[in-house]
Structures are given as C-alpha cells and as structure tokens.
C-alpha positions as CSV (number, residue, x, y, z in Angstrom):
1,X,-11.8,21.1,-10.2
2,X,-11.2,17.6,-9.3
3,X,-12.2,18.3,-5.7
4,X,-15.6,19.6,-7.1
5,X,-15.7,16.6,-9.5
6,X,-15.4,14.0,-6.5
7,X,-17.9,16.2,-3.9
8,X,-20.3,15.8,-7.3
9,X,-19.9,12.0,-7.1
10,X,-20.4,11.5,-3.5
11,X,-23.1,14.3,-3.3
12,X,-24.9,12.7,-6.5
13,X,-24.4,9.1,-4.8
14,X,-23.3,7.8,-8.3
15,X,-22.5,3.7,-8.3
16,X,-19.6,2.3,-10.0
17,X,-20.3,2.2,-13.7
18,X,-22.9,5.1,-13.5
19,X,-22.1,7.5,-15.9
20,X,-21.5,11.2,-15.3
21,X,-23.7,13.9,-17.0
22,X,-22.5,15.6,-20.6
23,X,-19.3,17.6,-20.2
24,X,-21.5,20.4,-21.6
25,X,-23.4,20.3,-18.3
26,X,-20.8,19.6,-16.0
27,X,-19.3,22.8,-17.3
28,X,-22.5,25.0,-17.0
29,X,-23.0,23.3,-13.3
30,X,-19.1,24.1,-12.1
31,X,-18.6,27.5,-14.1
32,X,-15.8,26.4,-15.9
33,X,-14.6,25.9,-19.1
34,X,-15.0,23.0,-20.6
35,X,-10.9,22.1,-21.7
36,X,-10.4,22.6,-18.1
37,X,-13.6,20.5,-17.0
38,X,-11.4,17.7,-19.5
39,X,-8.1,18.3,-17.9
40,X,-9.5,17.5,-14.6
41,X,-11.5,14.3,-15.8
42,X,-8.1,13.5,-17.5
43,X,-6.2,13.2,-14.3
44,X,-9.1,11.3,-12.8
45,X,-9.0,8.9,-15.2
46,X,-5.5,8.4,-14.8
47,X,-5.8,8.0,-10.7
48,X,-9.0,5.1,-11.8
49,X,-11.8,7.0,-10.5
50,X,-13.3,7.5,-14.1
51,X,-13.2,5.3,-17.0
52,X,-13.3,7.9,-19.6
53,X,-15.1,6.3,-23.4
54,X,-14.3,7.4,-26.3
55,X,-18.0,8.8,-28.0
56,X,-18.9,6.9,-24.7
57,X,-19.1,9.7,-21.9
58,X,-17.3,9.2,-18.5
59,X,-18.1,6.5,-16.0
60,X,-17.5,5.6,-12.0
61,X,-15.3,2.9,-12.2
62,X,-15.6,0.1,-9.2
63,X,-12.6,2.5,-7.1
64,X,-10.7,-0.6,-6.1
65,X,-7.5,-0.3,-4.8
66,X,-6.1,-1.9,-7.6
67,X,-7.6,0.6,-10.0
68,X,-5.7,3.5,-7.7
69,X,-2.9,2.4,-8.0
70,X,-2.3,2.0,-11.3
71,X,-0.1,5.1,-12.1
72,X,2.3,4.1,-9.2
73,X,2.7,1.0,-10.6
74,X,3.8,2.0,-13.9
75,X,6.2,4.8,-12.2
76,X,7.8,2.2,-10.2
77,X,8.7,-0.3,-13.4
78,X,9.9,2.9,-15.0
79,X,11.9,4.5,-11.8
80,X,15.3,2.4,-11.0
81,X,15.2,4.7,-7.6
82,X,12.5,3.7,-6.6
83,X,12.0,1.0,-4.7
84,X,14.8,2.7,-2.5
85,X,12.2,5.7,-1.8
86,X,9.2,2.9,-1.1
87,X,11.1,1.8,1.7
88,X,12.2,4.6,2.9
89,X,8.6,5.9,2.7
90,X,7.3,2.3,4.4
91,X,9.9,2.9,7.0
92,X,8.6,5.9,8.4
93,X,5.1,4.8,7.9
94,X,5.6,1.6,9.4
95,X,7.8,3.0,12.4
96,X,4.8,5.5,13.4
97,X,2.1,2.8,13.2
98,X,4.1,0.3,15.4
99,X,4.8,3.4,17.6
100,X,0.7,4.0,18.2
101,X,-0.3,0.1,18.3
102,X,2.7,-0.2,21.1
103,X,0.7,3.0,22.6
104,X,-2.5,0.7,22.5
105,X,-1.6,-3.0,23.1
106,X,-3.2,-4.9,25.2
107,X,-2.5,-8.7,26.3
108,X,-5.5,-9.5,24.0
109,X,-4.0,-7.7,21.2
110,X,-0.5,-9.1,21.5
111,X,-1.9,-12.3,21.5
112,X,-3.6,-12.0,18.6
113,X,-0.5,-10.8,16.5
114,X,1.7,-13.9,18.3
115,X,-1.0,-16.3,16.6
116,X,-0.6,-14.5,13.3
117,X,3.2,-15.0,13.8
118,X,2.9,-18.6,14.3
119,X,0.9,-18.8,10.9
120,X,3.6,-17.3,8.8
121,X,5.7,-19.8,10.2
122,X,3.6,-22.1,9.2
123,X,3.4,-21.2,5.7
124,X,7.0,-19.5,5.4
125,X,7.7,-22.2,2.5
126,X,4.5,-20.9,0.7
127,X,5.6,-17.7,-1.0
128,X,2.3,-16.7,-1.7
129,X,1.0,-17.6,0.9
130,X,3.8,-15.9,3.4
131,X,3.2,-13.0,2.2
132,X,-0.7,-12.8,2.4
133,X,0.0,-13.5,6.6
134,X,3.0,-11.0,6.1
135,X,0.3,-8.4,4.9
136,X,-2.1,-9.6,7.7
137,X,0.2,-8.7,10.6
138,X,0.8,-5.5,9.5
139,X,-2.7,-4.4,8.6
140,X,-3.8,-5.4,11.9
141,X,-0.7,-3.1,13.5
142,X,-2.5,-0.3,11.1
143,X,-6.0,-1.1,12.3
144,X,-4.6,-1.0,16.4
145,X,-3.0,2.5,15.4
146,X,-6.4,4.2,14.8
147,X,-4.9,6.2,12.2
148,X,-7.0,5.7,9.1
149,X,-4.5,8.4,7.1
150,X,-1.5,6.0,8.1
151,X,-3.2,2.6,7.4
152,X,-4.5,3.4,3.7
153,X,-0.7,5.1,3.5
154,X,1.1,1.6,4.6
155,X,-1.8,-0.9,2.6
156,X,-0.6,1.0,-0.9
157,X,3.0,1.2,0.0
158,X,2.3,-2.6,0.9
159,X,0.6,-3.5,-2.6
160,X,3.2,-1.6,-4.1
161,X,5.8,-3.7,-3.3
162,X,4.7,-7.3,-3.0
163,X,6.3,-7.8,-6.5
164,X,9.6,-6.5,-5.4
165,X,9.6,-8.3,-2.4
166,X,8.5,-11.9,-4.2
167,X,12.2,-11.7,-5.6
168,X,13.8,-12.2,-2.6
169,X,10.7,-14.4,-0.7
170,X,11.5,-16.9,-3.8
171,X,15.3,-16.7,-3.1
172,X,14.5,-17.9,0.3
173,X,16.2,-14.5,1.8
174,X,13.5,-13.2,3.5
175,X,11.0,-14.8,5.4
176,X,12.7,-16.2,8.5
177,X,14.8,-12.6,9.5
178,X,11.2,-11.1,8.8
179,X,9.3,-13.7,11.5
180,X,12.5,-12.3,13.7
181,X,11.7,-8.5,13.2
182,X,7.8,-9.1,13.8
183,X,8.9,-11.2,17.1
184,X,10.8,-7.4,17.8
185,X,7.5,-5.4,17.2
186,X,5.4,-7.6,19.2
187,X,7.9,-7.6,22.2
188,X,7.9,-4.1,21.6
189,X,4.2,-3.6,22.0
190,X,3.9,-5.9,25.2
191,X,5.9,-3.4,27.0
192,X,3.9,-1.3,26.0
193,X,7.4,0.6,24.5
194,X,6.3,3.2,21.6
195,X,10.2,4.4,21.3
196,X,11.3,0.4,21.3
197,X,8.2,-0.4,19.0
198,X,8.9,2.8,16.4
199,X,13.0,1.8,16.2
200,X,12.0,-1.7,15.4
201,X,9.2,-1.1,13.1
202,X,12.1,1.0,10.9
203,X,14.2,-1.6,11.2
204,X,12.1,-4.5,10.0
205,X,11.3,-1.9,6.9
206,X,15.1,-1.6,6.4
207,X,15.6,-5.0,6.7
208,X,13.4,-6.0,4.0
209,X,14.5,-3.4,1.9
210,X,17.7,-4.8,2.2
211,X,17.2,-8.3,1.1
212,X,15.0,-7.3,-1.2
213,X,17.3,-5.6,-3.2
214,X,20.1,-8.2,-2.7
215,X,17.5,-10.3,-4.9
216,X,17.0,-8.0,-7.7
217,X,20.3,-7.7,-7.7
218,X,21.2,-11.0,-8.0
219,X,18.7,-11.6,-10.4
220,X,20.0,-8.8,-12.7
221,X,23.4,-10.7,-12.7
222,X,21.8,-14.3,-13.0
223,X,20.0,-12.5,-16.5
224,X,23.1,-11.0,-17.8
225,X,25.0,-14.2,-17.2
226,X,22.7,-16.4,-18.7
C-alpha cells in the first residue's frame, strides 16, 4: 500500500504541498479498505513524505532530506547503542565507496580531492565549517563511485551524525587524525588500489567513531562532575 501510494504521487506528478484526493477515493481507486489506506498514509507521514492535517486532508510535503530523516533522528537520541551501529554501518558504506572511486580515479580526480584536503586544513579551526569540507570530500568519493544506492546510504548516515561528531570536532580530537585518514584514501585511489582504498576507508570510519565517542564520553563525565 505504500508502494501504490508513492507510484500514485509520481504517476499523478503531485508538487510539494499538493494535496492528495479524499481517503474515500483513494480507497475506491486502490481496492482497499480504508483503515488500511490510513495505516499506510500513517507511516508515510512518519518517514515525511505526507504531512497528514487534522480535518485538513493529506499533503506532499517538500521531501527534503531533512524531512526523511526525521524518525532516525529521534531513534538515535533515544538508542544509547547507537551511534556504535552508525559507524559500523558508515564503515562498511564508506569502505565500498572508496573501494569503487579507487576503481575509477584518475589524476584529475585525485587532484580534485587533494584541493578539497587542503581546504579543510584551512578551516580545521572552524568547526562548522570543517565539517561542511569533511562532508564535501566524502560526497564527491560517493559521486566518483557511481553507485547512487551507496551515495544516498552514506549522505544520511553522514547527516546523521554530524551532531555526534561536533562533540569531539569542538574538543579539538578530531580533525587533524581525519586530514591524516583522507591523505590514506587519496593515496589509496592514486594507485589506483580498491583493496588499499576499501581498508582505509574503514579505518577512517573507525577512527572517527572512536574519538567521537571519547567526546561523549568525556562530556558525560564533565556533566556529572559539574
């Protein structure tokens, strides 16, 4: 049912904020009852592709990414495991990618993702804006691995957890040992190495996972002491 609610968007060309017909019709058009026509708009509305009004009807929202992603969100701040599984996720994610874009590179390529090196460095003082380059370098791995499955997978394991890994950017943990590992993946990919590239792309994920939760950590001590 949410399959035929989607193909119903995209075949009807509907713009975000254009309502959907009456649930009475949506029912007669599907053959479906209508509390199953509303369980299925329920979890829609919970993944952000409808913005269900109360005496309203049910509307296309704008399907940004932010919107998406907003049960994840909420599971993470209630889940204490799992920022543990993000990265372990990341890590595979981000191992594959670096394993295609190493399968890819060219001189042009490599060159590009040494100039986006040298602006982190740049910047590495900037939390926010260290981690808006940080984001940069690895979409453009995901973009060279011409995996679009892989790249949408890695931007919303990215968004996830820019908040986490804040904590440890503002304890100064992070950002130089990160430069390090991206230096890895680049070298990586100029050999043209997908086994080398893939080992170091999990690393760099471990690696961040690590000092991001010596942060947290020390955080959560810093509040109880205080």
């Amino acid at each position: 049912m949410v399959e035929q609610i989607i193909g119903f968007i995209k075949a009807g060309r509907l713009q975000p904020g254009d309502r959907l017909p009456s649930e009475r019709d949506l029912a007669e058009r599907f053959g479906v009852s209508r509390p199953s026509l509303r369980e299925a708009m329920r979890a829609l509305s919970v993944l952000g592709v409808l913005e269900i009004r109360h005496g309203g009807g049910a509307f296309v929202t704008a399907l940004q990414a932010v919107d998406m992603l907003k049960p994840f969100y909420l599971f993470l701040s209630l889940s204490d495991v799992s920022i543990e599984k993000l990265y372990e996720a990341r890590s595979f994610i981000e191992g594959e990618i670096c394993a295609l874009a190493a399968a890819r590179a060219d001189p042009a390529l490599c060159d590009g993702l040494e100039a986006m090196i040298e602006d982190q460095l740049e910047v590495i003082e900037d939390v926010d804006a260290y981690m808006a380059a940080d984001s940069r370098f690895h979409a453009r791995l995901a973009e060279v691995s011409e995996n679009p499955f892989l790249a949408r997978a890695a931007h919303s394991l990215n968004v996830l957890g820019i908040e986490f890994r804040r904590a440890s950017a503002e304890r100064g943990h992070a950002q130089a040992r990160s430069i390090e590992d991206h230096r890895l993946i680049l070298a990586a990919l100029r050999a043209r190495d997908p086994e080398a590239a893939r080992a170091a792309g999990q690393a760099h994920m471990q690696q961040v996972y690590a000092t991001t939760r010596r942060a947290l950590d020390a955080g959560a001590t810093d509040g109880a002491s205080a």
